[in-house]
N, C-alpha and C positions, 0 to 999 in steps of 0.2 A: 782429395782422395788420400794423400799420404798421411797428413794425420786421423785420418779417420782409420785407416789402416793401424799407423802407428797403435793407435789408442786400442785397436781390437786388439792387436800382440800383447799391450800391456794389459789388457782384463785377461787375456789368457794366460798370461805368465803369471799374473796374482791367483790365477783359480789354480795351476798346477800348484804353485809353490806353496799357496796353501792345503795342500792336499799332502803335499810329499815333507813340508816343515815344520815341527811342531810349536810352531808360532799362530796366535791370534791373526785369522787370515779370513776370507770369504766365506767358508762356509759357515765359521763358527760366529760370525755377525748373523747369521740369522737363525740361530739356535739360542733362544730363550733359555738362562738356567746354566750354559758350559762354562762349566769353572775353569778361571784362571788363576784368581788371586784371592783369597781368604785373609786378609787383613783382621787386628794385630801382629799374626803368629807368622811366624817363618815354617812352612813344612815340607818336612822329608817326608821323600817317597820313594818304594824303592819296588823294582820292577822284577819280573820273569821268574821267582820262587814261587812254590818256597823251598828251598835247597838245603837235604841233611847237613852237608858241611858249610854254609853261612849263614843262611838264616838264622841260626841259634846262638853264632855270637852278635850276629846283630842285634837280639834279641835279647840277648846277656846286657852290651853293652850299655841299648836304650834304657832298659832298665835300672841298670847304678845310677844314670843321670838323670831317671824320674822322667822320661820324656817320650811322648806317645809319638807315632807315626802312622804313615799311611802304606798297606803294603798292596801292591797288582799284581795277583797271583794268579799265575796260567792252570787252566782245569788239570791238564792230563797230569801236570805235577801236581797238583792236592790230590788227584788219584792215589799217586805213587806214595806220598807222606800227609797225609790228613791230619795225623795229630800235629804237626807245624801250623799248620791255618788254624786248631784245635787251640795250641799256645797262642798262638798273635791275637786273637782274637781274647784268650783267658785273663790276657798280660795287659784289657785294656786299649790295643790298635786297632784302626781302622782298616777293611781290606776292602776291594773294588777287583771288579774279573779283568781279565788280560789276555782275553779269548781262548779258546781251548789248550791248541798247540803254538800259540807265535806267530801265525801263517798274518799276513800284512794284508788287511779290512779293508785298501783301498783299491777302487776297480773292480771291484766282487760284486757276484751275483747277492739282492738280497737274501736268497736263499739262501746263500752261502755264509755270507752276515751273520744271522737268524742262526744257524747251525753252530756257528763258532761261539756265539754269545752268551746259546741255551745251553750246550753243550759246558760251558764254563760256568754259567750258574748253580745248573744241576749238582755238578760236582764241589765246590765250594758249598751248595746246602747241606748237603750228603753228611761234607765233613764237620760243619760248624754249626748246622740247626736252620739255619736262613740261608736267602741268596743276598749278594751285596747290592746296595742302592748307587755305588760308585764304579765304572769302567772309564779303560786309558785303551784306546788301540793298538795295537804292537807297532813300535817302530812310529810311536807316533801320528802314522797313515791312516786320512780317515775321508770320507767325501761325505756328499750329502745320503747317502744310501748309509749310512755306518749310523748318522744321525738319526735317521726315519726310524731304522730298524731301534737303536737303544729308545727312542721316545716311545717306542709302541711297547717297550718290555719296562717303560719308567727308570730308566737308567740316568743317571747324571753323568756325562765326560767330564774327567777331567784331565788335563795336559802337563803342561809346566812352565811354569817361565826359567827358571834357571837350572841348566844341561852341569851336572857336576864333571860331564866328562872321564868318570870313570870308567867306559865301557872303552874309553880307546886306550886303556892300560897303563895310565898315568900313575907314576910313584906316589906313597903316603906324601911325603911331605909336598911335593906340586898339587895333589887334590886338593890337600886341604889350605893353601894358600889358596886355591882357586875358590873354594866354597866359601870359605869367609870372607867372600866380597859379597855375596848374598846380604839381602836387607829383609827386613821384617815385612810378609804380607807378599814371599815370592814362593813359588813350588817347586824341589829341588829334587831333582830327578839323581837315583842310586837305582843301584843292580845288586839286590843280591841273587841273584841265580844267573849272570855272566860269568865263567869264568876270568876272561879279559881283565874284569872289574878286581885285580888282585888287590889294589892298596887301598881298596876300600876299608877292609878291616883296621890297617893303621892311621890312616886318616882318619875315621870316624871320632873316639874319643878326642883332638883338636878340634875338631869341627862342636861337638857338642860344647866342649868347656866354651866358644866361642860366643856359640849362638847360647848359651844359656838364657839369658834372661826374656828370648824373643821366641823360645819355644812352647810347645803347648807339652803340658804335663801330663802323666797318669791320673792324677788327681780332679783333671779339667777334663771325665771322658765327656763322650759323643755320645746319646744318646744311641 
């Protein structure tokens, strides 16, 4: 009885912490398709814009170094700035929804899901012509109701493996010591529309001179 116990606590403890950690966990073992790792390339991603004041030198920046990314942009802000998702998209990046407002996908009613994801679509077509074939849940948080709902709307999750740690307000030069341990064929989570996320702008250029040769170019789009 006690290990049979023990072992329910431990399948429990693996279904929350995969629900609440953005790690390769339970539910996404049985999601065909959720991307973790996209080998050769090392890609940035960068979350919660798109934001008048970062977004555009991120934007700036990717561009001198010839280097596309991935950006998760929440609806109600491409409401607010459309021609940002109108650039990211013009300049060659990839974008993916990030649910309406931020609100956290896990423990939600489908309904609720459904609303956050359409609601995000919608707006992102509005401003860029299409909806995206790529979504990331806010905050990571996602259970199997987050899943059902993106597979019925053809959506691909994708997560990360590697947390830049910029949102917890980490100086330029500690980010980008921290990101250049990053290796080719991992997914590197940025913020531009945190502001927390200050030294993002100063890190970036290190980080790109770093990872040059292991990123994917403007020249190399995506269909």
């Amino acid at each position: 009885m006690i290990v049979i116990s023990a072992g329910l606590g431990m399948a429990a403890l693996t279904v929350t912490a995969s629900t609440f950690l953005p790690l390769p966990g339970f539910h996404d073992w049985l999601v065909p398709g959720a991307v973790w790792r996209e080998p050769p390339f090392l890609h940035l991603t960068f979350d919660d814009g798109p934001d008048p004041a970062c977004t555009p030198r991120v934007l700036d920046l990717l561009a001198d170094s010839d280097v596309r990314a991935i950006f998760f942009l929440v609806g109600e802000r491409v409401e607010r700035a459309p021609q940002l998702a109108r650039r990211i998209v013009a300049e060659g990046h990839r974008i993916g929804g990030h649910g309406w407002d931020h609100t956290s996908l896990a423990f939600r009613s489908r309904r609720a899901i459904r609303e956050q994801l359409i609601r995000c679509q919608d707006a992102i077509a509005s401003a860029v012509g299409r909806p995206p074939t790529l979504v990331r849940p806010p905050f990571g948080r996602r259970d199997y109701r987050f899943y059902q709902e993106a597979r019925r709307m053809a959506l691909t999750p994708m997560l990360w493996s590697f947390d830049s740690g910029d949102w917890l307000g980490l100086g330029s030069s500690l980010l980008a010591r921290r990101v250049c341990r990053a290796g080719a064929g991992d997914i590197v989570l940025f913020h531009d529309g945190n502001p927390r996320a200050s030294g993002l702008l100063g890190a970036l250029p290190t980080i790109l001179r770093h990872h040059r040769r292991h990123l994917p170019t403007l020249r190399e789009r995506s269909p």
